[in-house]
C-alpha positions in Angstrom: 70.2 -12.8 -205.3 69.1 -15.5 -207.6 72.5 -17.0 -207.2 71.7 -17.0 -202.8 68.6 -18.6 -203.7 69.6 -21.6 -205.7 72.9 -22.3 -203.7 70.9 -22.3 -200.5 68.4 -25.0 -202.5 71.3 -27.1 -202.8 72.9 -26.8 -199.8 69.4 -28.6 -198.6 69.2 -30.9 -201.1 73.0 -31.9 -200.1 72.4 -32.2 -196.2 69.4 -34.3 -196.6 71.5 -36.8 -198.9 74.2 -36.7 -196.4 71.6 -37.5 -193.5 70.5 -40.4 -195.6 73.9 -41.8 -197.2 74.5 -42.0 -193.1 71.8 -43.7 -192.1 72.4 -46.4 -194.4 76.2 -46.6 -193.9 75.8 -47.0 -190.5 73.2 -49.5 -190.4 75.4 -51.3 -193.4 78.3 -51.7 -190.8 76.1 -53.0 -188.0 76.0 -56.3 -186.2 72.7 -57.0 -187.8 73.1 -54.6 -190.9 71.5 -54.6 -194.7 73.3 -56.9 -196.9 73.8 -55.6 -200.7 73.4 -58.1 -203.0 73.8 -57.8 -206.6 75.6 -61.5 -207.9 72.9 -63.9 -208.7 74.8 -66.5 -206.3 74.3 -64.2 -203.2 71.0 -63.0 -204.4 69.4 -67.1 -204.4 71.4 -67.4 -201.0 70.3 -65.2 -199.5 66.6 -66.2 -200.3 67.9 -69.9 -199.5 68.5 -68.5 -195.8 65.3 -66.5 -195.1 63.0 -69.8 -195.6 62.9 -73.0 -192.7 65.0 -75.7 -194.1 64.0 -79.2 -193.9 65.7 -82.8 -195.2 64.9 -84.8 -197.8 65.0 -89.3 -196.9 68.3 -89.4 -198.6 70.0 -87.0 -196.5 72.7 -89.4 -194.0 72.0 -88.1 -190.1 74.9 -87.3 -189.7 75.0 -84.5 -192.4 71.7 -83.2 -190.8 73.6 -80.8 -188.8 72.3 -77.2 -189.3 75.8 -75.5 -188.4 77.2 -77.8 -191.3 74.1 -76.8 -193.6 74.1 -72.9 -192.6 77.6 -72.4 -193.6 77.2 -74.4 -196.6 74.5 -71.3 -197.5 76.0 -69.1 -196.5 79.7 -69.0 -198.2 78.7 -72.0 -200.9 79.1 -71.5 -205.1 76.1 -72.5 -206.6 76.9 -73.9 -210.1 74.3 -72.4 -212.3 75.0 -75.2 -215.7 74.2 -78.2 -213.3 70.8 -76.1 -211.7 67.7 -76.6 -213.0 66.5 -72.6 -212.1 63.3 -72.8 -214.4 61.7 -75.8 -213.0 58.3 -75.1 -211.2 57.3 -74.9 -208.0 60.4 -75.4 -206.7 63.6 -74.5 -208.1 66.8 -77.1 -207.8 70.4 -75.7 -207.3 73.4 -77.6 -207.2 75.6 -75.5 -204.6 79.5 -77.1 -203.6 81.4 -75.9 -200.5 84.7 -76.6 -199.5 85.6 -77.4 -196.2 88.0 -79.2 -194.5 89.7 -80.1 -197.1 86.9 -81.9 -198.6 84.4 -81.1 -201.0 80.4 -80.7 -199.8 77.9 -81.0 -202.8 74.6 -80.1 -202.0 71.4 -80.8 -204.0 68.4 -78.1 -203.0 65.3 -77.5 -204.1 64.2 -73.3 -203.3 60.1 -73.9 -202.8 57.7 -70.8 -202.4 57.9 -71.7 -198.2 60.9 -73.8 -197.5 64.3 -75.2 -198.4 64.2 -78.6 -198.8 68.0 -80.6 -198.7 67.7 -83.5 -200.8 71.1 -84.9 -201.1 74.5 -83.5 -199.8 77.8 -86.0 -200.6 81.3 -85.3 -199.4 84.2 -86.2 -201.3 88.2 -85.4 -200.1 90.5 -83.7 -202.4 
């Protein structure tokens, strides 16, 4: 009887975590689903993306392009040794993207309320 008791316990237990592992797995593999991130690079990102970007006076026009800029956050490698991560209130990272057989560095500073792109370069490889 006591046996009934605690197997029917966990038969509960176990069909509300299924219910649940579901829910997430399905929203996970939705068009607009959660994104896991656990590597520091994806975590800043990620934030990157979330806040309004504007341009610093150094950035050339025809850089200015957000198509150019969003995919630079969203697939770049930020190089941690050449950010400054501690500096306050706004953070600087150094992130590099390579596309088109060139190389894209990026200077940008990660405020409280906005991105800010203060210098992008390209060089070909």
């Amino acid at each position: 009887m006591v046996f009934l008791r605690r197997l029917g316990w966990y038969l509960v237990g176990l069909s509300i975590g299924i219910v649940f592992l579901v829910f997430f797995l399905k929203k996970k593999s939705g068009e607009n689903g959660i994104d896991f991130c656990y590597f520091p690079n994806c975590r800043v990102l990620k934030d990157m993306r979330s806040k309004p970007l504007s341009f610093g006076e150094q950035v050339p026009e025809q850089f200015r392009d957000t198509l150019l800029i969003q995919s630079f956050l969203q697939d770049g490698d930020i190089d941690f040794g050449k950010s400054d991560t501690k500096s306050e209130p706004c953070k600087t990272y150094h992130i590099e993207k390579e596309l088109d057989d060139k190389l894209y560095v990026g200077i940008l500073r990660n405020c409280q309320k906005q991105v800010v792109l203060e210098s992008i370069s390209a060089t070909s490889q």
